[in-house]
Every structure is written in structure tokens, then in C-alpha cells.
Backbone as ProteinMPNN parsed JSONL, in Angstrom:
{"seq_chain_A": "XXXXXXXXXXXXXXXXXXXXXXXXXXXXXXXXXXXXXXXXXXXXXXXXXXXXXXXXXXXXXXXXXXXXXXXXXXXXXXXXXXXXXXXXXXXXXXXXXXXXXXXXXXXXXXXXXX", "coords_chain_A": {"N_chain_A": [[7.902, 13.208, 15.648], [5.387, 11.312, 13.813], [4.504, 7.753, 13.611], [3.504, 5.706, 11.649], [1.536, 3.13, 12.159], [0.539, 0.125, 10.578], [-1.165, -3.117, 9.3], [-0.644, -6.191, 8.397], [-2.214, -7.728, 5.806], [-2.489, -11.27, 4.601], [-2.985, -12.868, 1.758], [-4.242, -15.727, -0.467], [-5.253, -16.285, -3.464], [-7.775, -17.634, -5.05], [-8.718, -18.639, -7.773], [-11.361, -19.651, -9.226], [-11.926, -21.719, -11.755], [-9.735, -23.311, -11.605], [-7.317, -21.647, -13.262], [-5.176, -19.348, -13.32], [-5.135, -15.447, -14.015], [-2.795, -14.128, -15.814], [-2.691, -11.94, -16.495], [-2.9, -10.146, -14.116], [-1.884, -7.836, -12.053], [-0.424, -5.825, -9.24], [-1.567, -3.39, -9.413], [-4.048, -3.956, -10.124], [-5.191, -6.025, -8.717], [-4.778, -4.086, -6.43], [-7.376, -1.961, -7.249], [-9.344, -3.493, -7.45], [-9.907, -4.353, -5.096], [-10.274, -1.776, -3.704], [-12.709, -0.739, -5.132], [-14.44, -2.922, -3.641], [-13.79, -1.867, -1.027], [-15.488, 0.244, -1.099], [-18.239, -0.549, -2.259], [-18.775, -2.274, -0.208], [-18.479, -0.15, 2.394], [-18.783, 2.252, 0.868], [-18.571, 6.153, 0.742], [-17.045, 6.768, 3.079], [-15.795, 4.644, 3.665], [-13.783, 4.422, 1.701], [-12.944, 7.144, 1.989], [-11.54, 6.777, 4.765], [-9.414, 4.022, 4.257], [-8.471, 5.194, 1.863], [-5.438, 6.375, 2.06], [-3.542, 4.378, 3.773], [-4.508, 2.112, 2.136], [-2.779, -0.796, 0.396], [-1.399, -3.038, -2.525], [1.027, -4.74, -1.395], [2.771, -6.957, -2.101], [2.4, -9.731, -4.874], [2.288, -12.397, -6.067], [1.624, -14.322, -9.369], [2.19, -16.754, -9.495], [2.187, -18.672, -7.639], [0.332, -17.533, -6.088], [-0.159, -15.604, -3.99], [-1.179, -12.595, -1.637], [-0.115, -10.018, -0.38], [-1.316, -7.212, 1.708], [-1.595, -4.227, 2.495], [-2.468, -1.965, 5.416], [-3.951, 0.362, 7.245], [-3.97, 0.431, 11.025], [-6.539, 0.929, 12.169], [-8.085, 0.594, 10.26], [-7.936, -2.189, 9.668], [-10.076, -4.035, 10.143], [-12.435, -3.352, 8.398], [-11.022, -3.227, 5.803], [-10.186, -6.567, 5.921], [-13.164, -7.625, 6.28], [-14.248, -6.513, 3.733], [-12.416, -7.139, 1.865], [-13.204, -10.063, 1.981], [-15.495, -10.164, 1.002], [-14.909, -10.481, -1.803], [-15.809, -11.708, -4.75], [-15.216, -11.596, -7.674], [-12.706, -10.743, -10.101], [-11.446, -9.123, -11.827], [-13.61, -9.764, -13.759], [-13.55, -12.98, -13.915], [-13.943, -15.746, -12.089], [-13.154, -15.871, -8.683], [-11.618, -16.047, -5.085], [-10.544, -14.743, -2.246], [-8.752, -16.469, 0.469], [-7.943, -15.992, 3.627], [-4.998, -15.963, 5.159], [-2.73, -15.055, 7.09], [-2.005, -12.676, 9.492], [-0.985, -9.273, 10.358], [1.717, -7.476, 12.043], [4.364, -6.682, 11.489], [6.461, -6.266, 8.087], [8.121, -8.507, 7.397], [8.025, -10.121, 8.643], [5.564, -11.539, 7.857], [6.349, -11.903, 4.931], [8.08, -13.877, 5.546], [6.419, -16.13, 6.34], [5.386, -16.292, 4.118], [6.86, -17.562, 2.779], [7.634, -19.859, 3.778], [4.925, -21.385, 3.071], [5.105, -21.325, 0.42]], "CA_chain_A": [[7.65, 12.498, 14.414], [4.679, 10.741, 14.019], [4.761, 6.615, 13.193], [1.672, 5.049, 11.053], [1.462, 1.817, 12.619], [0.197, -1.027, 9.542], [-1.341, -4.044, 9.944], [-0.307, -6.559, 6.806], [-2.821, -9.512, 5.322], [-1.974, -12.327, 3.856], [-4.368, -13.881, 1.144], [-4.178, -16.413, -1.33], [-6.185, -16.026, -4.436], [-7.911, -18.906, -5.369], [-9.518, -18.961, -9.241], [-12.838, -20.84, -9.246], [-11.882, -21.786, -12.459], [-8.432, -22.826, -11.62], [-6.555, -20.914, -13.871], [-5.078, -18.238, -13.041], [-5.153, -14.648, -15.281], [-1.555, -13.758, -15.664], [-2.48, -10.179, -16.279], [-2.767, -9.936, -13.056], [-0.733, -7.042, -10.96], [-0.798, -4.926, -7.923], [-2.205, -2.252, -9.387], [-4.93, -4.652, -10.742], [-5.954, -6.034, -7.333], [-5.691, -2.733, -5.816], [-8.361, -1.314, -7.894], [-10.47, -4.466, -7.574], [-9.934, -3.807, -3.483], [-10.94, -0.122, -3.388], [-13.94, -0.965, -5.218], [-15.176, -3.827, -2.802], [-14.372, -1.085, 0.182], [-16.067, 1.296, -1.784], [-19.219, -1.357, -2.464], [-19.428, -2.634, 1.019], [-18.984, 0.66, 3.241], [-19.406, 3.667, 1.119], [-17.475, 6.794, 0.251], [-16.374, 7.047, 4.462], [-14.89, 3.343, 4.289], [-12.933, 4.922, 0.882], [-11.57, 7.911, 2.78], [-10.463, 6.011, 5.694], [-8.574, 3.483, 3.922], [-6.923, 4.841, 0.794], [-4.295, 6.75, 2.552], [-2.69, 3.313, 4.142], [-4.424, 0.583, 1.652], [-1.813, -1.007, -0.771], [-0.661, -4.218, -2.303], [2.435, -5.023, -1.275], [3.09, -7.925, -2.934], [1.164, -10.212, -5.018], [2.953, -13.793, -6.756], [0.691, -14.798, -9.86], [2.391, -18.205, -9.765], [1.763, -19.299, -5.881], [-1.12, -16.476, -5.927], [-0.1, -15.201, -2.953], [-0.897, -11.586, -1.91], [0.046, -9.123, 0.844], [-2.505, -6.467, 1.656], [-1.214, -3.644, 3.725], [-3.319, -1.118, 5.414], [-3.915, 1.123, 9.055], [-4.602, -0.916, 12.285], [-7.435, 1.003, 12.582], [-9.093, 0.512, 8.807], [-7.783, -3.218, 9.314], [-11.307, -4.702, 10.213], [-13.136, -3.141, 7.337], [-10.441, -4.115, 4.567], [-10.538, -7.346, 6.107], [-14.114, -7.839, 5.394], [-14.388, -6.121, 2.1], [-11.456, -8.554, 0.959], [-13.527, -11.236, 1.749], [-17.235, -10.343, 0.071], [-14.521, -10.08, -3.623], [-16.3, -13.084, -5.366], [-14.691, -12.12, -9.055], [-11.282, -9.852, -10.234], [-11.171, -9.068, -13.878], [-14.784, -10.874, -14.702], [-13.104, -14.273, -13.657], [-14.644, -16.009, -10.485], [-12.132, -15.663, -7.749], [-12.132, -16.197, -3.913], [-9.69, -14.872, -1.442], [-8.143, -17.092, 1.335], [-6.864, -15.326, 4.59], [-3.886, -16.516, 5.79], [-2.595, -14.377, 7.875], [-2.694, -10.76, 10.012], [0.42, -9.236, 11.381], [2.234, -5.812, 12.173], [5.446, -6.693, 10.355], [6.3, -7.051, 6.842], [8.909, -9.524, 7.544], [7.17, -11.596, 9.24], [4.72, -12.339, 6.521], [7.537, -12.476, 4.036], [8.962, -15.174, 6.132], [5.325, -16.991, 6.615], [4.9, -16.594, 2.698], [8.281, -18.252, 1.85], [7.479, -21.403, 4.69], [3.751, -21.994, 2.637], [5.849, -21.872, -0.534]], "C_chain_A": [[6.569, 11.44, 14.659], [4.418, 9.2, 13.102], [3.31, 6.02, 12.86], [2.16, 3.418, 11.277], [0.032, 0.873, 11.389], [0.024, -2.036, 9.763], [-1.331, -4.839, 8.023], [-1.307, -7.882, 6.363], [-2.399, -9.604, 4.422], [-3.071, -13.222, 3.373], [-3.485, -14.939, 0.211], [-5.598, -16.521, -2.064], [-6.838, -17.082, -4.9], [-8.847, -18.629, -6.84], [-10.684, -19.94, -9.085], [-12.382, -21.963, -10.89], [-10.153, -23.026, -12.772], [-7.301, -22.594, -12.476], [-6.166, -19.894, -13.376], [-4.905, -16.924, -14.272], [-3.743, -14.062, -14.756], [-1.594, -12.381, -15.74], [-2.689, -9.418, -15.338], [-2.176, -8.976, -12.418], [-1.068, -6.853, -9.873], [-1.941, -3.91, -8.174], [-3.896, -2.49, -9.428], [-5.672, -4.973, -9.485], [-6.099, -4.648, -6.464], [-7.094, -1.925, -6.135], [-10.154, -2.045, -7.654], [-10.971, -3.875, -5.56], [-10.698, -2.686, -2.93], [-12.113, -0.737, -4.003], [-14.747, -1.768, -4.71], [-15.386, -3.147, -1.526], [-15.772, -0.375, -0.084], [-17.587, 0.281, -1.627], [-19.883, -1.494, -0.855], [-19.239, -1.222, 2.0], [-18.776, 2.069, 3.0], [-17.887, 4.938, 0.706], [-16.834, 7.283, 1.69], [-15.467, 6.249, 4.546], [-13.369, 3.654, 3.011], [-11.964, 5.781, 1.531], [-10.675, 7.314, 3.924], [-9.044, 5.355, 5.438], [-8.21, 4.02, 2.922], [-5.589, 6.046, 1.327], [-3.503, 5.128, 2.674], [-3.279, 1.982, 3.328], [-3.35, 0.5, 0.413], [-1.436, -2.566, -0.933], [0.717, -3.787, -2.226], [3.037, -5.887, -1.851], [2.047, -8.891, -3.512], [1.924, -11.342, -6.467], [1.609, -14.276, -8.158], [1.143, -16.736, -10.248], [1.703, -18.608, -8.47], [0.732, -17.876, -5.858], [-1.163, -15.889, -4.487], [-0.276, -13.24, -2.904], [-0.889, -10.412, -0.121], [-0.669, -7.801, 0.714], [-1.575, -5.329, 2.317], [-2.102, -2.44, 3.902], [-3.189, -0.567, 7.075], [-4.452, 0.308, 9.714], [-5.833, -0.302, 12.423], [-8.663, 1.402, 11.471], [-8.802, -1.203, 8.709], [-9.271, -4.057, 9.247], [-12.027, -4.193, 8.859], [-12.276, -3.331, 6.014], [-10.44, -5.527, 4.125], [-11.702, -7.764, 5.248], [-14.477, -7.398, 4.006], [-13.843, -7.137, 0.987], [-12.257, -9.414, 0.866], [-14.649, -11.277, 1.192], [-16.457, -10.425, -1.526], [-15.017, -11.477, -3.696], [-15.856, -12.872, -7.226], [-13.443, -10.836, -9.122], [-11.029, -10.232, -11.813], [-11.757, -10.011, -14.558], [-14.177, -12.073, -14.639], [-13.451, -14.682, -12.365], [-13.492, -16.598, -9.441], [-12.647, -15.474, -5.971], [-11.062, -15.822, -3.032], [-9.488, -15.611, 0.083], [-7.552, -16.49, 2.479], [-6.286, -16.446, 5.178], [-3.35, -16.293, 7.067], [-3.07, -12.861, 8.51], [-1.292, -10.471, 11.073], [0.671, -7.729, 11.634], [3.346, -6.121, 11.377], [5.168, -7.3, 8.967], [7.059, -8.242, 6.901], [8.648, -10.703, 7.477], [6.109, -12.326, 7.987], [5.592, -12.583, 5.123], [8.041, -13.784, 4.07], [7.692, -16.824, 6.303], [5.105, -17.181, 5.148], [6.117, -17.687, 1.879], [8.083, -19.465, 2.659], [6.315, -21.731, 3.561], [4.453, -22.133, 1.187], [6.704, -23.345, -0.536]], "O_chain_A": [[6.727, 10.68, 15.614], [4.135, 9.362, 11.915], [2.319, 5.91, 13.581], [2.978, 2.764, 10.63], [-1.177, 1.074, 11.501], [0.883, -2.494, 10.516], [-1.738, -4.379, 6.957], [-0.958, -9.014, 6.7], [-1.993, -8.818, 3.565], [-3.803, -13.984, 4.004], [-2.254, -14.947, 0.19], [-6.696, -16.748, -1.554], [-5.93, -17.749, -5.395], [-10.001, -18.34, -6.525], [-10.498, -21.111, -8.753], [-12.736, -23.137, -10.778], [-9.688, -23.374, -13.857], [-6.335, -23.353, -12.405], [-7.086, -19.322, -12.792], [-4.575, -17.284, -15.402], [-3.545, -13.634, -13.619], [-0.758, -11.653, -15.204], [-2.709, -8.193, -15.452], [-1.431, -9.702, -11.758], [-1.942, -7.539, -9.343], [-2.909, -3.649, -7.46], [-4.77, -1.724, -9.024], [-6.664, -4.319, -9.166], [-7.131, -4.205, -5.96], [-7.747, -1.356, -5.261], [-11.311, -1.625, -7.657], [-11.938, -3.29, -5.073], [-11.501, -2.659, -1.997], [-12.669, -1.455, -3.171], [-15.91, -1.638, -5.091], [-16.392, -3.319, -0.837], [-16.82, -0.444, 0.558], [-18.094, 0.526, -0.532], [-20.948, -1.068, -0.406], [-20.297, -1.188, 2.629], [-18.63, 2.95, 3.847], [-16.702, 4.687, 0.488], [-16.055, 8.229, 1.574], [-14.432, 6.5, 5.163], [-12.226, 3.268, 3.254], [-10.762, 5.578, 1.703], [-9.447, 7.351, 3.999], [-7.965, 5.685, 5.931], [-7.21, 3.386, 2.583], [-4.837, 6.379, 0.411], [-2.905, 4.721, 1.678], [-2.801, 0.883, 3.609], [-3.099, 1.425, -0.36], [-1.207, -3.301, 0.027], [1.339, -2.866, -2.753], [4.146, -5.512, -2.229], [0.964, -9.015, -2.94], [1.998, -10.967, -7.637], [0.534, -14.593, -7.648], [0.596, -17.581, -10.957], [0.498, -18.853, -8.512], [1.053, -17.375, -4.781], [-2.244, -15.744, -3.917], [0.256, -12.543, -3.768], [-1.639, -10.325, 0.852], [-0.633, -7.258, -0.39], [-0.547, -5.856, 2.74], [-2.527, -1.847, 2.911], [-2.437, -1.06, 7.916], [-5.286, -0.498, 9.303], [-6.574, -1.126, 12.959], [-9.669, 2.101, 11.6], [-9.356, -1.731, 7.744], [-9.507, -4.704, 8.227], [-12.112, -5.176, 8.122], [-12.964, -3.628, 5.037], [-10.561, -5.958, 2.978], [-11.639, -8.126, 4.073], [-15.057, -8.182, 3.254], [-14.286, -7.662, -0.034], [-12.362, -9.866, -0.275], [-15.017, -12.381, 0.791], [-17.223, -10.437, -2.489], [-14.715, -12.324, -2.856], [-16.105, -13.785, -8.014], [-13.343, -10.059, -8.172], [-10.635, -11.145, -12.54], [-11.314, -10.787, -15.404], [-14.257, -12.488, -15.795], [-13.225, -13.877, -11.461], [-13.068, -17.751, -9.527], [-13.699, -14.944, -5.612], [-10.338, -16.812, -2.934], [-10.26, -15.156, 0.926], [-6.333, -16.432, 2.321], [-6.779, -17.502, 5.574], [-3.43, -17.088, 8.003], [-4.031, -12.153, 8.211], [-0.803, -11.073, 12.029], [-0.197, -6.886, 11.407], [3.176, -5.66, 10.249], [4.371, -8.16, 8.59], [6.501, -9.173, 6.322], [8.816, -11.732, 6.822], [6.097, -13.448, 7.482], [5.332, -13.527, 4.376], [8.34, -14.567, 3.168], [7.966, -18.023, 6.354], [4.612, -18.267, 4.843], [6.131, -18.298, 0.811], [8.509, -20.411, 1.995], [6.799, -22.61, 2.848], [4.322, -23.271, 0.738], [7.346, -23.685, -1.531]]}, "name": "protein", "num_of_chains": 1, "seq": "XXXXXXXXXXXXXXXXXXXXXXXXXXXXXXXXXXXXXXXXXXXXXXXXXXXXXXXXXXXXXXXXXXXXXXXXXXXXXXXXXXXXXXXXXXXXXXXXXXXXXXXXXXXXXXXXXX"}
């Protein structure tokens, strides 16, 4: 049996604006995500990551959001995350927090910054 080893970031969303847009979801940042891989490296950096990219979680009060993706697409999600400069035409900036192998663990790091 073969085990897909995941590596999990931890952002915080920051609004330029600060407001936040409550219509916000997962599905919503995912979409925004794929299209920043997609932007910065192409329809190779697409196949790589959308097997293992996904939000995992994503708070629109504390704007917190958990990324999850393959240890070995983590560097290029990474950076992609960080060139997003807007998310649903609103000027937005993500924050890394963290970088882990468990979900737990960032569960447990997201509930201490709370």
C-alpha cells in the first residue's frame, strides 16, 4: 500500500482593505490557488499539484487558512501562494505561518494564534 506523504501551510489572509469578503470559502480560495499555480508555472506546475492541492480549512473570521499539498509540489505552491496579490477582485495578501507534515499539528498551532 502506497502512503502520499502531505506537507500542510498555514496562511493568514490579510485584506488590504481590511475587510474581509464573507463570501469567502474553500472552494473559493482553491480556485484562486490553482490559478496563481497555473499563472506562475504553467500547465506542468497544474498537473503536478492538483492531485494533492486542497484547502483544508479556511476561518473567514480569524482568516486563517490551511493549504494542503505533496512534499514534493510543496515549494512551488508555496511560492505561487505568495505572488496572490487579490481573491475575488479585492486586494489581498497571504501571510505564511507555518509548514508541517501533520494536520494536527497545525490545528493545534492555529488554535494557540487564536
Amino acid at each position: 500500500m502506497v502512503r502520499f506523504k502531505n506537507r500542510y501551510i498555514l496562511y493568514e489572509v490579510i485584506w488590504k482593505d481590511g475587510k474581509a469578503d464573507e463570501a469567502i470559502n474553500e472552494a473559493g480560495l482553491l480556485s484562486v490557488f490553482r490559478e496563481s499555480v497555473a499563472a506562475n508555472f504553467g500547465d506542468h506546475g497544474v498537473a503536478r499539484s492538483a492531485m494533492s492541492l486542497s484547502v483544508r480549512y479556511y476561518n473567514s473570521v480569524t482568516h486563517l487558512c490551511m493549504v494542503r499539498c505533496g512534499t514534493e509540489e510543496y515549494r512551488q505552491v508555496w511560492c505561487a501562494l505568495s505572488m496572490i496579490n487579490e481573491i475575488s477582485s479585492k486586494r489581498a495578501m497571504l501571510h505564511f505561518l507555518h509548514l508541517g507534515a501533520d494536520a494536527q499539528e497545525r490545528s493545534s498551532l492555529a488554535s494557540k494564534l487564536l
